[in-house]
KOLMARLO-362190 format. One line per 8 residues: number of its first residue (from 1); their letters; for each residue x, y, z of C-alpha. Coordinates in steps of 0.001 Angstrom, whole numbers, plus 524288, in hexadecimal, padded with zeros to 5 digits. Layout:
BEGIN
NUM> a> X Y Z | ...
This chain:
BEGIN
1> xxxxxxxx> B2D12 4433B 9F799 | B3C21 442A3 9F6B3 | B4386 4494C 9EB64 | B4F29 43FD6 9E875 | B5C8A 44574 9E725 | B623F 4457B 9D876 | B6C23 43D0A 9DBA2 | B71A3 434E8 9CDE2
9> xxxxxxxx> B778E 42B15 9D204 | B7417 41CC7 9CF4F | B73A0 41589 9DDAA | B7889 40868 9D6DB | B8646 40FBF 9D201 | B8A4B 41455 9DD8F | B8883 410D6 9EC79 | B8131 41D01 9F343
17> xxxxxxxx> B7E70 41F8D A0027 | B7188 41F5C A083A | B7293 42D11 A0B4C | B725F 4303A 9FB74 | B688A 42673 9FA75 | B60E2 42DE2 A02AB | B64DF 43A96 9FE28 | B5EC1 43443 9EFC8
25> xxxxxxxx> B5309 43170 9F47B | B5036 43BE3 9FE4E | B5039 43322 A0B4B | B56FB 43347 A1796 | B625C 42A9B A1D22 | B614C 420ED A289E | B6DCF 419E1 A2B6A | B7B04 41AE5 A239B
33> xxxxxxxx> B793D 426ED A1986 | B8591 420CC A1322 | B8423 41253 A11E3 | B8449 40F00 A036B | B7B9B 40A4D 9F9EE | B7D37 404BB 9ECB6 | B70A7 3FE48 9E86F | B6388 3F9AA 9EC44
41> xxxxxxxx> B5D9B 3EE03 9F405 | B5073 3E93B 9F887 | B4ED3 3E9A0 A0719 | B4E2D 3DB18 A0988 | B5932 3D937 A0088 | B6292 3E380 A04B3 | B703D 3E4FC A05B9 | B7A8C 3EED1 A09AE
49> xxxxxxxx> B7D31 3FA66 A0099 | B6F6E 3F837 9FB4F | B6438 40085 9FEEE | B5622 3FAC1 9FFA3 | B47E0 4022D A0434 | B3D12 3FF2F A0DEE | B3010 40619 A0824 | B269C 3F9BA A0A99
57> xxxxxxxx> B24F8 3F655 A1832 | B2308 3E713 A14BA | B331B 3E68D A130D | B3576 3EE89 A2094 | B3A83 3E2C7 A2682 | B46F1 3E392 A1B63 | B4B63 3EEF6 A20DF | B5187 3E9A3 A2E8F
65> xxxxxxxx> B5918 3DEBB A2635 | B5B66 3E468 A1ABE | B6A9C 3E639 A153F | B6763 3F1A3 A0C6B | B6FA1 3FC8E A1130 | B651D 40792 A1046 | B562A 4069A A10B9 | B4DA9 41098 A09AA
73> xxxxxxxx> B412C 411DC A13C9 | B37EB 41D06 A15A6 | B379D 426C4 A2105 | B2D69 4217A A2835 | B3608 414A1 A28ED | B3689 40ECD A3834 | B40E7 40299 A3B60 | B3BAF 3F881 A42B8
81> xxxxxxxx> B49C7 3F46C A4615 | B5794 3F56A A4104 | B5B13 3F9DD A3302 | B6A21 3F854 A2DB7 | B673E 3FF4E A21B8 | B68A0 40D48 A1E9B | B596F 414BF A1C33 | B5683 41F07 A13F4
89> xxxxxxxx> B4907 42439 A1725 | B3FCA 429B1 A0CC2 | B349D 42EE2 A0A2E | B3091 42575 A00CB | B3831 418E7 9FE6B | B32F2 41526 9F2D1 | B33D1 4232E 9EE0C | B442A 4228C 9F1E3
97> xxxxxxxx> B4434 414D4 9EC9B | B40B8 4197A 9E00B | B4B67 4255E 9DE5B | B5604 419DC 9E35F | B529B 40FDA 9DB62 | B5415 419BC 9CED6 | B6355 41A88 9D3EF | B660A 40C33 9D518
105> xxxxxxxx> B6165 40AE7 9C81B | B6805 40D95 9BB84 | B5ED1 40743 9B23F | B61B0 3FF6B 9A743 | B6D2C 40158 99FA9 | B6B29 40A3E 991A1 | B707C 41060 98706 | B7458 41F7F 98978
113> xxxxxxxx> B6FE8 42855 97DAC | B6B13 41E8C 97053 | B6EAC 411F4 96E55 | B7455 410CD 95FB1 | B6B66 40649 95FE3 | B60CF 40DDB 9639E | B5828 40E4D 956FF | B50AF 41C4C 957D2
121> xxxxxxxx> B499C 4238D 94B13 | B4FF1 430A5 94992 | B4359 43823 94B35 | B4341 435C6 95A06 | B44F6 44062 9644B | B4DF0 43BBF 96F4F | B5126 44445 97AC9 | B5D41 44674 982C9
129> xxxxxxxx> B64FD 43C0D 98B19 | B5BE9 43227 984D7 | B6126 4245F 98596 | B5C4B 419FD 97B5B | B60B2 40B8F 97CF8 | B6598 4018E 97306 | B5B92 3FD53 96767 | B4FA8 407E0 96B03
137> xxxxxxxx> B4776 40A7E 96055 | B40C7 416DD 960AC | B38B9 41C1B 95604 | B3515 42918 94EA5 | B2EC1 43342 95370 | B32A0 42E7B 962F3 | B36A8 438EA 96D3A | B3F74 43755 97709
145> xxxxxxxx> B4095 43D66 983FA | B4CA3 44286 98B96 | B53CD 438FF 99456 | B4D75 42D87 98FB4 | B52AC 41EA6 990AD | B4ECD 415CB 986E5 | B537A 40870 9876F | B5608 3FDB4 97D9A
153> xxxxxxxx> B4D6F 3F79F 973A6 | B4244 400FB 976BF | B3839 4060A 96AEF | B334F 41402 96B73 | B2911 41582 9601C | B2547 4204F 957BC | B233F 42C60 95CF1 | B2427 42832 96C2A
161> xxxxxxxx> B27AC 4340B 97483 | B2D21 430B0 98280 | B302F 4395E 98C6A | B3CB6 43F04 99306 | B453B 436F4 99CC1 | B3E27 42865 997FF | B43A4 41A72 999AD | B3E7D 41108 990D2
169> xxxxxxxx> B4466 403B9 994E7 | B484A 3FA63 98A9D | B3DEC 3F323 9801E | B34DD 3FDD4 9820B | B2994 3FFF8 9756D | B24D0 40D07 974DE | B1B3B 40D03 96959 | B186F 418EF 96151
177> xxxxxxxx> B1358 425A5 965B6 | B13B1 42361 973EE | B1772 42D23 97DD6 | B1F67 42A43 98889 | B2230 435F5 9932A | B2D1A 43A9F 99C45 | B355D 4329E 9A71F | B2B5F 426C4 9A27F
185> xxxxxxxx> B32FD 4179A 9A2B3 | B2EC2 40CC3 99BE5 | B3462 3FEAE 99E5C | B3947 3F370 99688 | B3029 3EE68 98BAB | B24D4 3F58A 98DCB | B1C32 3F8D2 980DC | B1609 408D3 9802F
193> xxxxxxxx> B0C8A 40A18 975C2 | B0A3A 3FCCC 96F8E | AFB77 3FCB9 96A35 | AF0CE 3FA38 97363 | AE7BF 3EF5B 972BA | ADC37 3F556 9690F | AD537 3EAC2 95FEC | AC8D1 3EA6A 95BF9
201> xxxxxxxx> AC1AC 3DE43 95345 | ABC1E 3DF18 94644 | AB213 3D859 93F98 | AB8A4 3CB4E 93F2A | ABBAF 3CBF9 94E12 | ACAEB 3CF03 94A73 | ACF37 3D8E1 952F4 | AD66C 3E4F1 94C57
209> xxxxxxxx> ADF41 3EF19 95165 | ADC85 3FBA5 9562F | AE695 403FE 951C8 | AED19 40A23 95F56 | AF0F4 418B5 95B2E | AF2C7 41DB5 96897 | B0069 41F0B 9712A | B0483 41BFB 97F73
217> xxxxxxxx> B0870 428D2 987A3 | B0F15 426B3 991FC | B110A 431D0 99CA2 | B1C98 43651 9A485 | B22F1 42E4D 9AFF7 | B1C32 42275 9AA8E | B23A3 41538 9AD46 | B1F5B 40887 9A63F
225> xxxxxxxx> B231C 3FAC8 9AAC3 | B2956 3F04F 9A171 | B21E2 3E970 996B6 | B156E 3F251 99820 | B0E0A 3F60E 98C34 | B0653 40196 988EA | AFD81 401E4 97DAE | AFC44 40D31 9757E
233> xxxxxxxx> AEE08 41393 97497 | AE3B7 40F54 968A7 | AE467 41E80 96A4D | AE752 42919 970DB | AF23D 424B4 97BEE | AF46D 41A13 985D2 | AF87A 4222A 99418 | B0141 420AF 99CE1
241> xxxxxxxx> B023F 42DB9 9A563 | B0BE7 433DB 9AE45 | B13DC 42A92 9B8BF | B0C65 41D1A 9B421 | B141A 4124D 9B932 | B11CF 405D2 9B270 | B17EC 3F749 9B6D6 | B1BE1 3ED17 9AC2D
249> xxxxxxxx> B1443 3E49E 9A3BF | B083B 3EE8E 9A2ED | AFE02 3EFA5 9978E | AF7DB 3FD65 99622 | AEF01 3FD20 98B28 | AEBBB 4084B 97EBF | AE677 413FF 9856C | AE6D6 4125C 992AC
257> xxxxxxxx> AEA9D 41CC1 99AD2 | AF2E5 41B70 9A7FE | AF233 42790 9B1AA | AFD5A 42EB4 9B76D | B05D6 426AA 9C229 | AFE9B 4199F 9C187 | B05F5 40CE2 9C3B5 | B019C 40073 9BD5C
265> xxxxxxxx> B09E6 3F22A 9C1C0 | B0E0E 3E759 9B875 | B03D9 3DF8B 9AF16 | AF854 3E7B4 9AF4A | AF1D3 3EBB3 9A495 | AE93C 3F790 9A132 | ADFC2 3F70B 995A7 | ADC32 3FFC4 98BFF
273> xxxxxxxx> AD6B8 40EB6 98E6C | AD7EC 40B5D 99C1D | ADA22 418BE 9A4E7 | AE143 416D1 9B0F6 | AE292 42267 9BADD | AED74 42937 9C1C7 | AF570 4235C 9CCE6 | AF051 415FC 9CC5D
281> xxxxxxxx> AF7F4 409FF 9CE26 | AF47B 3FD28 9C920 | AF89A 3F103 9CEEA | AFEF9 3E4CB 9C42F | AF7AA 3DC09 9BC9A | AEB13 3E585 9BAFA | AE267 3E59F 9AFE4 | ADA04 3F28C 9ADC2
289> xxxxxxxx> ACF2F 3F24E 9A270 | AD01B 3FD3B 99684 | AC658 407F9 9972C | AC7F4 40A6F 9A5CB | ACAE7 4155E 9AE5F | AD2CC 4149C 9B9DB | AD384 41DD1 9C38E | ADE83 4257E 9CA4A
297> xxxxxxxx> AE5D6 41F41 9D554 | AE07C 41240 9D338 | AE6EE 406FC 9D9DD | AE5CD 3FA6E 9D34B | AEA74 3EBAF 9D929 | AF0D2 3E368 9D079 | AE9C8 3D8D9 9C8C9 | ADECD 3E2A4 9C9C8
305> xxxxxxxx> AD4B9 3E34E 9BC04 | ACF21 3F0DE 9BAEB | AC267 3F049 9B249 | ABB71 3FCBB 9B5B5 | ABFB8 40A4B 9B662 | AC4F6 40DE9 9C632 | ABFB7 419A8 9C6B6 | AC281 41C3D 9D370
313> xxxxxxxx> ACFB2 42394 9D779 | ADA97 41C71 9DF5E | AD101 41093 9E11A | AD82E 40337 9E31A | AD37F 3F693 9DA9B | AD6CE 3E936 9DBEF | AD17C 3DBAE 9D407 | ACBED 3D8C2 9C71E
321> xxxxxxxx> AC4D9 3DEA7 9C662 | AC920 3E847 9CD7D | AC221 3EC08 9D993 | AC42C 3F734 9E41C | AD178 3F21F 9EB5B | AC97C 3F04E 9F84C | ABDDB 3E9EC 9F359 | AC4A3 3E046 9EBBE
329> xxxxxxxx> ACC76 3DCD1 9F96F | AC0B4 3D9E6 9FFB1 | ABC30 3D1EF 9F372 | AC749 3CAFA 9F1E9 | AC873 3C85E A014A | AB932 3C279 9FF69 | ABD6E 3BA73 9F2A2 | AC604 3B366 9F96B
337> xxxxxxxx> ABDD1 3AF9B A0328 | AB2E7 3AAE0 9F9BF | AB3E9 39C74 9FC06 | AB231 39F29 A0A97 | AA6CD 3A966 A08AB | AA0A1 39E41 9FEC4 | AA16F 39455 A07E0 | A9D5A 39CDA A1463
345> xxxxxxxx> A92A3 3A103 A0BBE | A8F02 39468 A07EF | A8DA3 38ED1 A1647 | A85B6 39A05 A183D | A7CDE 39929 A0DE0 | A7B16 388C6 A1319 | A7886 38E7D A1FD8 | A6E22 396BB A1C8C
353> xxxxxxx> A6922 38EB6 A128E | A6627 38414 A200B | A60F5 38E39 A2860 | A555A 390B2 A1CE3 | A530A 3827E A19D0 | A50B3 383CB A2A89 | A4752 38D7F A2A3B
């Protein structure tokens, strides 16, 4: 694995070179080390001074016509024919990709130090080179991390401890006595720690809350999508461990517990006291059931409805609901076939149905 350079500069400030380019992100030069670049492009779309990248081989054919003046590709790259743009060969494209993009961009704009409209209770902790936008609210008892970047019209409540080196992105709710960890981001709008979904009915068939006393802890490295919520535990806490990755408009119920490095796509929703494993990665729009466990590695297709535990490690599941990824291929290639089979069936059965009245 490459180790980028520390290079600070921002790539859209300043036009840089493909040689520092590649001196950034640890690749080689193939064509004019000083030809100049001063912002991105996508391959089909490129134009001069722009740099673009090859990784899937579905947009190989870009790369002869392209206008981008440098193409990040990988070293086991081979032309087919002619290439008028500048490569820089990595290791890893998406990998480089990554490290460049952070350069080209600066982010949304915010308020350095605390905004005087910034309303913040003066029994809060708040560590150095913190940054808090215009019209935060942030409650007693909260800690603050080092280097963190709070922007506008976000609420932090009660006793809410986040990590070092943070950005919370603006109209962010952080209910009380959650825990947020280090180098964690959390975009636009989403909700931490509103109450989970506990009711139970009484003796006139009115359902009545179940107080939910619990938290949400959330883990270091952990990036959440816009407009996802996470529900506080009835108690104990909701998890979400180390490196979690989760898309936008997600639902992740009281208690459930997310293991270390999964990734989880837009619109699907887990229920409550669900488990899932380490390492998995779950496709959009799936649904998995409370009270489930769900194995490490676990590979789920989108659209997918999980209503047993997969107990199996790294197994792949596809349908709803969900089936072994290679058995519900074959089903599904049978399904739709079915008016075929029931009419090839049926001819049989009249066949055989003449050859007894025969005998």
């Amino acid at each position: 694995m490459f180790r980028p350079k520390q290079r600070l500069f921002y790539l859209c400030k300043m036009q840089v070179t493909a040689g520092q380019i590649a001196e950034l992100v640890g690749g080689s030069v193939a064509g004019d080390p000083y030809v100049k670049i001063s912002g991105p492009s996508r391959i089909e779309e490129g134009k001069p001074g722009t740099i673009t990248f090859l990784a899937n081989p579905k947009y190989k054919e870009h790369i002869y016509s392209t206008r981008a003046s440098v193409v990040l590709v990988d070293h086991g790259f081979v032309a087919d024919g002619d290439i008028n743009a500048t490569l820089i060969r990595v290791e890893n494209v998406y990998a480089a990709l990554a490290v460049l993009m952070a350069r080209f961009n600066i982010g949304l704009s915010l308020t350095q130090g605390i905004a005087s409209s910034a309303i913040i209770h003066q029994n809060v902790q708040i560590g150095d080179e913190v940054s808090i936008d215009d019209h935060v609210i942030i409650r007693s008892g909260v800690v603050i991390g080092d280097s963190c970047r709070i922007y506008g019209q976000v609420f932090v409540g009660d006793n809410v401890k986040i990590g070092a080196h943070c950005t919370i992105y603006p109209g962010v709710k952080i209910y009380h006595n959650c825990v947020i960890g280090d180098r964690c981001v959390i975009h636009a709008n989403t909700v931490i720690g509103s109450d989970g979904f506990g009711f139970t009915p009484d003796e006139n068939g009115n359902f009545v809350k179940i107080p939910q006393t619990g938290n949400v802890v959330i883990e270091d490295y952990v990036e959440i999508g816009s407009n996802v919520v996470i529900d506080r535990a009835s108690i104990g806490s909701t998890l979400i461990k180390k490196g979690v990755k989760l898309d936008n408009l997600i639902q992740i119920a009281h208690n459930v517990t997310i293991g270390e490095n999964t990734v989880i796509a837009a619109q699907s929703g887990v229920a409550g006291s669900a488990r899932i494993g380490a390492g998995c990665m779950i496709g959009g729009q799936v649904g998995i059931v409370g009270h489930i466990e769900v194995a490490d590695g676990v590979m789920i297709q989108a659209q997918s409805g999980v209503a047993s535990s997969v107990k199996t490690k790294g197994a792949k599941v596809y349908g709803s609901p969900a089936l072994d990824y290679q058995n519900y291929l074959k089903s599904y290639a049978l399904f739709r076939r079915l008016p075929e089979l029931a009419a090839s069936l049926s001819e049989l059965k009249s066949k055989v149905d003449k050859l007894l009245v025969k005998t």
